[in-house]
C-alpha positions as CSV (number, residue, x, y, z in Angstrom):
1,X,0.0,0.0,0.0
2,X,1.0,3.7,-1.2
3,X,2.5,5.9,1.6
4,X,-0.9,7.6,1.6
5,X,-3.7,5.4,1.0
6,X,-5.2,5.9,-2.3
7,X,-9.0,6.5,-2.7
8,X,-11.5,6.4,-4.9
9,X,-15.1,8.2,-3.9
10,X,-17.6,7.6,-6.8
11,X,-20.9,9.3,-5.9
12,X,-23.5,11.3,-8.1
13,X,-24.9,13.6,-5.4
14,X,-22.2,16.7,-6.1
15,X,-22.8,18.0,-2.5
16,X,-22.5,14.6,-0.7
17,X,-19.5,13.6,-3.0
18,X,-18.0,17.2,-1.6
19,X,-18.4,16.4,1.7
20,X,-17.0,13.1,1.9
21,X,-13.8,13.3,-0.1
22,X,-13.2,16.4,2.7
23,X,-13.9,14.3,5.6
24,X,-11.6,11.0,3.9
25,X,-8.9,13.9,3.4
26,X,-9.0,14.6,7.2
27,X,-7.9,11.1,7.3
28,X,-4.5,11.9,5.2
29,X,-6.1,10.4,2.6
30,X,-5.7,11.2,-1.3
31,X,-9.0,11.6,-2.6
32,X,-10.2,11.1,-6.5
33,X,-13.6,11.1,-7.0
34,X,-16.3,10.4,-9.8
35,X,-19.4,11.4,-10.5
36,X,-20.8,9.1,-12.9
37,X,-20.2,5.3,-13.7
38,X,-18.8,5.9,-17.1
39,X,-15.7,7.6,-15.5
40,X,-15.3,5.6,-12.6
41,X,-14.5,2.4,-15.1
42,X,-12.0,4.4,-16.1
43,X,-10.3,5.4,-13.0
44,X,-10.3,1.6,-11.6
45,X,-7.3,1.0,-14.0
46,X,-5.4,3.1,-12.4
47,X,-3.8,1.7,-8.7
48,X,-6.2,2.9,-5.5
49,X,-6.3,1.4,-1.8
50,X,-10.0,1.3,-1.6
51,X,-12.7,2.4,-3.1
52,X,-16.2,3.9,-2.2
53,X,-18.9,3.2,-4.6
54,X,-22.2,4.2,-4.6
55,X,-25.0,1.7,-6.8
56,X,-27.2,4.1,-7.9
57,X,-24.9,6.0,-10.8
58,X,-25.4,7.7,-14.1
59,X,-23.4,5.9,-17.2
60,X,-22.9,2.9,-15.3
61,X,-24.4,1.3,-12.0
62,X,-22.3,0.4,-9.4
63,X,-22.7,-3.3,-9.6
64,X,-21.1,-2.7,-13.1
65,X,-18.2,-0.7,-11.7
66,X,-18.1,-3.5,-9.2
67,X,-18.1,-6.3,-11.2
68,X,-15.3,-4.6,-13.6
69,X,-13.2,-4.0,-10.9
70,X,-13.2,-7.1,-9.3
71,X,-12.5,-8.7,-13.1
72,X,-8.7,-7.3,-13.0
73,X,-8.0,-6.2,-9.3
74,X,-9.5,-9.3,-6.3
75,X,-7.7,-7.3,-3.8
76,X,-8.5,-3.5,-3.3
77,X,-11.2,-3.3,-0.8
78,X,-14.6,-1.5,-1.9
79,X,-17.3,-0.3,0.5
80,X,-20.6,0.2,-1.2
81,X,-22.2,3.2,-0.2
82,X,-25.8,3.4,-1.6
83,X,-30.1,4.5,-0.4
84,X,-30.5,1.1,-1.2
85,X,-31.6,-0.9,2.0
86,X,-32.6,-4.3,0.5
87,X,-31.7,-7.2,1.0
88,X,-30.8,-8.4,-2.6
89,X,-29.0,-5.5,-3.1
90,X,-26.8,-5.9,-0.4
91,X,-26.3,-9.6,-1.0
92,X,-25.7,-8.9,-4.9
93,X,-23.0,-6.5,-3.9
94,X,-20.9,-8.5,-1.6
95,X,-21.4,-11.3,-4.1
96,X,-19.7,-9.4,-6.9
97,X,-17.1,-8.6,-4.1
98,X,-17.9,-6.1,-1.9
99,X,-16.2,-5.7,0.9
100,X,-18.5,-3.5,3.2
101,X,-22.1,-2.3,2.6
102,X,-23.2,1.0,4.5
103,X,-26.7,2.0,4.2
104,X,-27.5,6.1,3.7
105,X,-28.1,8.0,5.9
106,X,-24.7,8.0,7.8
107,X,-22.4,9.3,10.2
108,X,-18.8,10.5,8.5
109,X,-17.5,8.6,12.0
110,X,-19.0,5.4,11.1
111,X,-17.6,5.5,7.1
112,X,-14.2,6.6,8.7
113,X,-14.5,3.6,11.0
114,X,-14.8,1.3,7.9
115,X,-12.4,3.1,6.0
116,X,-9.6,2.3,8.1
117,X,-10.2,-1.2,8.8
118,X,-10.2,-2.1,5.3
119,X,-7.2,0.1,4.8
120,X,-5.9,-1.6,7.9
121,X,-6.7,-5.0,6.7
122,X,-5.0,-4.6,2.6
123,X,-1.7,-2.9,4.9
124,X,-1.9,-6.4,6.9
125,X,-2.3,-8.4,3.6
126,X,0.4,-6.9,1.4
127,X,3.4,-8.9,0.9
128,X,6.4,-8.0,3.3
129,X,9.4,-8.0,0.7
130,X,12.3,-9.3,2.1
131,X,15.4,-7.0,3.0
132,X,18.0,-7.0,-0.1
133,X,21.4,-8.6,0.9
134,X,24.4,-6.8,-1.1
135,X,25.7,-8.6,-4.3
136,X,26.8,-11.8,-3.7
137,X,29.2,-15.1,-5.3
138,X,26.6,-17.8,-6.5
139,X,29.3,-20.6,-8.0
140,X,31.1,-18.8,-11.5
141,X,27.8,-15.6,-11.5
142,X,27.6,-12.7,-8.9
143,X,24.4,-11.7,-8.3
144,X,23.4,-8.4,-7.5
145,X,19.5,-8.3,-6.5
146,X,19.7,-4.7,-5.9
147,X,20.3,-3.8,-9.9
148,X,18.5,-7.0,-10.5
149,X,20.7,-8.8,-12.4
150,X,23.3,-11.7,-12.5
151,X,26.9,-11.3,-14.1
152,X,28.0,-15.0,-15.3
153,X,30.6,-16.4,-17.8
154,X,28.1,-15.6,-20.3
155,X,27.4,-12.0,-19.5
156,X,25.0,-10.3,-17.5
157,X,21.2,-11.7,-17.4
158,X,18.2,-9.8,-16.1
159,X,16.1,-10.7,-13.0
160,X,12.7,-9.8,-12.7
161,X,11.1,-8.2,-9.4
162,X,9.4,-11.3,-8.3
163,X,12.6,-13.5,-8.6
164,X,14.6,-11.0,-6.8
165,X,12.4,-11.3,-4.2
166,X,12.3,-14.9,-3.8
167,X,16.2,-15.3,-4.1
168,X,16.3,-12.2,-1.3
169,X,14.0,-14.3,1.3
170,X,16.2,-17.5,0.4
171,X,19.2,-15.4,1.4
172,X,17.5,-14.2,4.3
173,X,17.0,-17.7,5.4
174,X,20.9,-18.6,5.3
175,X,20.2,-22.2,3.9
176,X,17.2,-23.5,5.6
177,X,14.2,-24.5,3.7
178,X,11.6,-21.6,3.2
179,X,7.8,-23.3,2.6
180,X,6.5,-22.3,-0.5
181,X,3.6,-21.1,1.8
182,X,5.8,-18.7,2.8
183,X,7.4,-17.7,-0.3
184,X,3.6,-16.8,-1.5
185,X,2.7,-14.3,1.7
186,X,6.3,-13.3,1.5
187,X,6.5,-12.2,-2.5
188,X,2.7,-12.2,-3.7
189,X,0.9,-11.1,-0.3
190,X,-1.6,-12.9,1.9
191,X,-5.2,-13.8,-0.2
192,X,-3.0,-13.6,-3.4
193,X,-4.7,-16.4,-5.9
194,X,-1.0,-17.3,-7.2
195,X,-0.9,-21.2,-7.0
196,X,2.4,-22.3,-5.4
197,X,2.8,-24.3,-9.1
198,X,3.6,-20.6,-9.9
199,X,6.6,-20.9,-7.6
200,X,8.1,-23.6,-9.5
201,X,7.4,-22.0,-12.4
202,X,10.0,-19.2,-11.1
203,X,12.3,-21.1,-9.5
204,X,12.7,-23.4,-12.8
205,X,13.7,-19.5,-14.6
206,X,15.9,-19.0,-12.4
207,X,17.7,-22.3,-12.2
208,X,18.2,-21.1,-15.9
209,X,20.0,-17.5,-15.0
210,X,21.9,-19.1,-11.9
211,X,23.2,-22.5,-12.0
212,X,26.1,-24.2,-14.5
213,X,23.5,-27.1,-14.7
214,X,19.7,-26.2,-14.4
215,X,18.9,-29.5,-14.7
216,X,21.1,-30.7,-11.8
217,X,21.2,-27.9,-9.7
218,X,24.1,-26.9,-7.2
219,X,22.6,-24.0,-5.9
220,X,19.1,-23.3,-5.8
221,X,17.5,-27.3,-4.1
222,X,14.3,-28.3,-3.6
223,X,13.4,-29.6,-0.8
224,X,10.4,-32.3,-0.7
225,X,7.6,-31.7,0.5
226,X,8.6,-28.2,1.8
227,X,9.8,-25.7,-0.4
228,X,13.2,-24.3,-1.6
229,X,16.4,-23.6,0.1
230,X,19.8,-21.8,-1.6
231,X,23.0,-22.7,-0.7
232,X,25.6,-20.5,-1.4
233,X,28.9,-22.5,-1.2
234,X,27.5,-26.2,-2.1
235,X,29.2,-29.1,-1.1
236,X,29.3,-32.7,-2.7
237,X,26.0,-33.8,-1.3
238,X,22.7,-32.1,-3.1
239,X,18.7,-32.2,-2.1
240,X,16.5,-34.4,-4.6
């Protein structure tokens, strides 16, 4: 999550759409707003910490926003904000992924309430990246996760981000096994969808950009039923 939580407020009702993005700025908040459906299915492409969406819109409904949103982004929290008291709306809403419902009318202490619990709970979810060891001797490459890259006989190779990361926490972890469990809240965040198949699907790339052998590996083992360990200065004796 941003240093200052991202919001979007997408409300019709000029006056009530004033008021609110003042009181969420009270909260150190940044604050876009909307006032029609049509451009809030814009804005969602762009990268927000929550998002308040009221149903009842011009261009575009909210459950069309809603259901938009949750096609390319399963994480960002939305509180639906809407007149509408019944029932099937509500359930319809937190069906398409909602993660809050408040009924109108409302107190601005309530909604700040929910604000910062869902803000509190994507902050808890994110991934915690591990810290970046300096460049480092992996057999004949030096690897230096902090340009992301690895120098080798062949010349220099580029890492990506995400296998930075995981070779950062398997540093971190000075040879012991890390569960792929771990490696998934660790590098893709809590509630991430990633299957841990995607794991192996990384750490077969990077077999490619780190060891003499990727078929017989020296470095980077897996370990059965528990996930991967790195070993920096191998001896004779390798993992299955």
């Amino acid at each position: 999550m941003s240093a200052t939580p991202r919001v979007l407020l997408v409300e019709d009702d000029a006056t009530l759409r004033d008021g609110l993005a003042l009181a969420l700025r009270k909260l150190d908040l940044a604050v876009e707003t909307a006032a029609d459906g049509a451009l809030a299915l814009r804005l969602i492409a762009l990268p927000f910490d929550l998002i308040v969406l009221d149903l009842m819109l011009p261009g575009a409904s909210g459950f069309e926003v809603l259901q938009a949103l949750r096609a390319r982004d399963r994480l960002v929290p939305v509180i639906v904000l809407t007149a509408r008291g019944e029932e099937s709306d509500k359930v319809l809403a937190l069906e398409l992924g909602a993660d809050d419902y408040v009924t109108k009318p409302f107190s601005l202490r309530e909604l700040g309430a929910r604000v910062r619990a869902q803000l509190r709970r994507r902050a808890d979810s994110q991934p915690k990246p591990p810290s970046t060891p300096p460049p480092f001797a992996l057999g004949d490459r030096r690897v230096d996760l902090a340009a992301f890259r690895v120098v080798g006989p062949q010349g220099e190779t580029a890492l990506s981000p995400r296998e930075a990361a995981i070779l950062s926490l398997l540093v971190e972890a000075k040879g012991a096994a890390v569960p792929r469990h771990a490696i998934l809240d660790r590098v893709w965040g809590r509630g991430s969808e990633v299957t841990q198949r995607t794991i192996d699907t990384h750490v077969l790339n990077l077999r490619g950009k780190l060891e003499r052998e990727p078929d017989a590996p020296r470095h980077l083992l897996a370990v059965h039923g528990i996930g991967y360990r790195l070993v920096l200065a191998p001896d004779a004796s390798t993992d299955p």
